[in-house]
N, C-alpha and C positions, 0 to 999 in steps of 0.2 A: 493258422487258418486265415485263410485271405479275409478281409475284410468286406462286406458287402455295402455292394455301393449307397449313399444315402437318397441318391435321386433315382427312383426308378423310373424308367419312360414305360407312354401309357401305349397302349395298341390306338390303331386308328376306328375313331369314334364314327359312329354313324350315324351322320348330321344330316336333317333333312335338307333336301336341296332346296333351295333359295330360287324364289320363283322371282323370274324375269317381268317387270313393267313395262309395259309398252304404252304410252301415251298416246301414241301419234294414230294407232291402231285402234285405240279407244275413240280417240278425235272423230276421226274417220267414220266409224259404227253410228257416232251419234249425228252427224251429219246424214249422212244413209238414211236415218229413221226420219229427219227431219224434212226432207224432200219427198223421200214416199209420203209421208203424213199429207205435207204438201198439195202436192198431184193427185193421193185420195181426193182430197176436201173440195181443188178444183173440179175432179171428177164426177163429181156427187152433183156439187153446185150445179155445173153444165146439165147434167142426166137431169135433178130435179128442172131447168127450167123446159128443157125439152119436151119433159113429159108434162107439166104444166099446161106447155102454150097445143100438145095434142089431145091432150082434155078440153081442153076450151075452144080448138078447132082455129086457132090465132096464133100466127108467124108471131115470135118474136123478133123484134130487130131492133136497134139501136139506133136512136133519133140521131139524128144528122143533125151537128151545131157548128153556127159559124160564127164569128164573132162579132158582137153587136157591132152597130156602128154608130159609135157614139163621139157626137161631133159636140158634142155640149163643153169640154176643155177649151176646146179652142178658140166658142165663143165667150167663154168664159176669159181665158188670155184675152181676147181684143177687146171685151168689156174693162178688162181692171187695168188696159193702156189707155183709154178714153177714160176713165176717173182719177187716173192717175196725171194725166195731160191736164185736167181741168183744176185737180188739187195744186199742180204746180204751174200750173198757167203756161204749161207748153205748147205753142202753135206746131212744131213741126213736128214732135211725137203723134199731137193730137190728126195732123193731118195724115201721117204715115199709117192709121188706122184707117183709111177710105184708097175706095181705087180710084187710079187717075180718071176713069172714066164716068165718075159719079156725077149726075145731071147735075148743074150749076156748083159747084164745087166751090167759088171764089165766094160767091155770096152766102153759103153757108161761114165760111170760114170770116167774111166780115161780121158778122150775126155773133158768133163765136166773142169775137173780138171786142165786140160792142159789151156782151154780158161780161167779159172780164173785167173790161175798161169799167164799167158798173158798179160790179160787185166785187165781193170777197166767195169764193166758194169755202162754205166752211166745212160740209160733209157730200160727197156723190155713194150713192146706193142703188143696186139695181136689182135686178131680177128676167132672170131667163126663162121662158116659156117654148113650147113647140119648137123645137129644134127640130130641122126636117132636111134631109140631102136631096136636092134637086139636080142632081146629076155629080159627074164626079169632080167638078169643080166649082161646081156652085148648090149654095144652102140657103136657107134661110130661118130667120127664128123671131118671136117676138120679145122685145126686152123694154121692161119698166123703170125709169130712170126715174129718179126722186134727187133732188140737189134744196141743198140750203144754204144758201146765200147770204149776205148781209148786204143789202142796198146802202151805199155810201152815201146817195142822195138824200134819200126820207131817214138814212140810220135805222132802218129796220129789218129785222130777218123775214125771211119768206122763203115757204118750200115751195119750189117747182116739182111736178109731177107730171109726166106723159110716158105714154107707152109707142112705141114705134116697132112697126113689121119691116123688118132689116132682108134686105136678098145680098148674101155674101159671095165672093167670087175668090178663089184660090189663083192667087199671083205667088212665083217665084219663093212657092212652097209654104208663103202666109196666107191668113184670110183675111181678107180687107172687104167693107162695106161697098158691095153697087149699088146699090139703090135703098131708100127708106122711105115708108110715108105713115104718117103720123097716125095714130088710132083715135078715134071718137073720146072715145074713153077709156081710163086706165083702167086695166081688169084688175079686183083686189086680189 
């Protein structure tokens, strides 16, 4: 009698099928959702402001903005090269801050001279007020100068204080001093 085999084979098993992943499909779906979500939400938004501004009988519209014009950097720049001209006792920095056309330019600039020959400037401090554009080349603003000094004469310290209304002129893309005249009084 023959021998029967010890391994018997099995019939084919019947294995559920093995479901397919799709990532990219999924990806996709949720994207889908997120855009419509999206576009509802704008949708709504728009609808509520419309119906909003026909209740109240009032267009809405959207303010028109343009950008300040704020020229207070640049007199800020020309202020901290004239305290910085003064702290280091630079004549021709200090003069590169004025336009060639500034009324009596030489006797300022001896005046100048005179107070260095003098003194020691031991701190310059200022302050900007009203900055105004008076055309596209020309501003003006008022700035409070405060310096303190040490008189090498008497040896004594002493702060200067004045205020001056500056009319600025735009040269070769800086702004430089045209004109100054001194104010009564410093404003605090």
């Amino acid at each position: 009698m023959p021998r029967s085999p010890l391994f018997y084979p099995r019939g084919p098993e019947a294995r559920p099928p093995r479901r397919r992943r799709r990532p990219l499909l999924a990806i996709l779906a949720i994207v889908a959702l997120l855009v419509a979500g999206y576009s509802l939400y704008l949708t709504g938004k728009w609808a509520v402001t419309r119906l909003a501004g026909a209740f109240s009988g009032k267009t809405q519209e959207l303010p028109v903005t343009t950008p300040p014009d704020n020229l207070r950097p640049e007199v800020e720049r020309l202020a901290e090269k004239i305290r910085s001209a003064h702290l280091n006792k630079d004549i021709n920095k200090w003069l590169g801050c004025y336009a060639s056309n500034y009324p009596k330019l030489g006797q300022l600039e001896n005046s100048i001279l005179e107070l260095w020959k003098n003194h020691d400037v031991k701190e310059v401090s200022y302050r900007i007020t009203t900055v105004q554009r008076l055309g596209e080349r020309q501003a003006s603003a008022t700035v409070v100068w405060s310096f303190q000094v040490y008189d090498q004469r008497s040896h004594d310290y002493q702060l200067l204080r004045q205020a001056y209304r500056i009319t600025l002129e735009k040269t070769n893309g800086d702004w430089k001093i045209r004109d100054s005249k001194e104010e009564n009084e410093p404003k605090a």
